[in-house]
N, C-alpha and C positions, 0 to 999 in steps of 0.2 A: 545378923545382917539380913538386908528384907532381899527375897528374889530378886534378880536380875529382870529385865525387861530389854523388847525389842521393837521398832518399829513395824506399823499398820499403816495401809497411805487407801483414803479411799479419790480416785481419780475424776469421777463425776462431782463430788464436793471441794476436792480440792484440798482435801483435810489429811492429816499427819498424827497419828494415836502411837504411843506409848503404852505397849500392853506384857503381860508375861510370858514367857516364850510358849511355843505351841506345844501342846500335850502329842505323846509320842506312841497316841493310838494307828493302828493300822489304818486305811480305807480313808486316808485324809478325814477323820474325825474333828479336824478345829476350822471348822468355819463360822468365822466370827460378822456380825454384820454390824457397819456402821450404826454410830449414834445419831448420824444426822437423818441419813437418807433410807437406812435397815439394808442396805447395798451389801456386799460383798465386801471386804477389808481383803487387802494383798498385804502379804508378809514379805516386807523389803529387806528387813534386817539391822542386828544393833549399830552397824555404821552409817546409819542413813541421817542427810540433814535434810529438813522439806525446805524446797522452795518457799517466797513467801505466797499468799491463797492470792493475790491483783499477778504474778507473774505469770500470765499463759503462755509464753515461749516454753517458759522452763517448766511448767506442768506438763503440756508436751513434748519435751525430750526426754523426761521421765518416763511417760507413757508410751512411748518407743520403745524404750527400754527395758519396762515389765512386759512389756506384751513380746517381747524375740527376748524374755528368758531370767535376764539380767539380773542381778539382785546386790545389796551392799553388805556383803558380812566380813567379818572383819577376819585378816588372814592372821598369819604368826604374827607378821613384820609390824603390826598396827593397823592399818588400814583397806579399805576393799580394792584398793587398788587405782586405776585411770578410770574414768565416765567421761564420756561428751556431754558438754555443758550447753552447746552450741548446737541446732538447728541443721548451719553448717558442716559443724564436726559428724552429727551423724548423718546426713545425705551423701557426705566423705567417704564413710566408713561401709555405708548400704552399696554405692557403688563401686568401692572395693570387693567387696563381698560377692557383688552379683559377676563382676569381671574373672575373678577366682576362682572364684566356688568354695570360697571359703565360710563355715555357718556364721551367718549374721550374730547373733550372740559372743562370737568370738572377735569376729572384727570390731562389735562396737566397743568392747574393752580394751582395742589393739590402743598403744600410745600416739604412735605414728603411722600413717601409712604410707607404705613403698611409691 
């Protein structure tokens, strides 16, 4: 059976790699760089679906999302869980956060907010 493999998204290209999981050297030894741009690759995880490369809303609410933490890996149950899909949904969830003082990365995986 061949290795597993996990999502790469580089966000200035707009591009989505399927690669081997990261080696499990100390000192964040896997920095991979894009084939488009030699950029930086972010390790999203095996649950992740990319947007398509013309959608810039939703390139953007991805990019939100990796940058306060986020990431898509897959839990017991099947799936990473709730993401804001919506623009909306995260400006929702940032002002929850900030009204709170709850960590943004927590709130933007909330389902609902109060």
């Amino acid at each position: 059976m061949p290795p597993s493999k996990t999502s790469y998204v580089c966000l200035p290209c707009r591009a989505a790699y399927k690669q081997p999981y990261p080696s499990r050297e100390p000192h964040g030894g896997d920095r991979r760089p894009c084939p488009r741009c030699a950029g930086p690759l972010v390790h999203v995880g095996s649950a992740f679906a990319a947007p398509p490369r013309r959608d810039t809303r939703a390139w953007r609410v991805l990019s939100v999302l990796l940058h306060a933490g986020v990431r898509f890996h897959k839990s017991c149950c099947g799936g990473p869980g709730y993401r804001p899909r919506t623009l909306r949904e995260v400006r929702e969830r940032m002002a929850y956060a900030r009204r709170t003082g709850e960590p943004v990365a927590r709130a933007l995986v909330r389902p609902e907010v109060p």
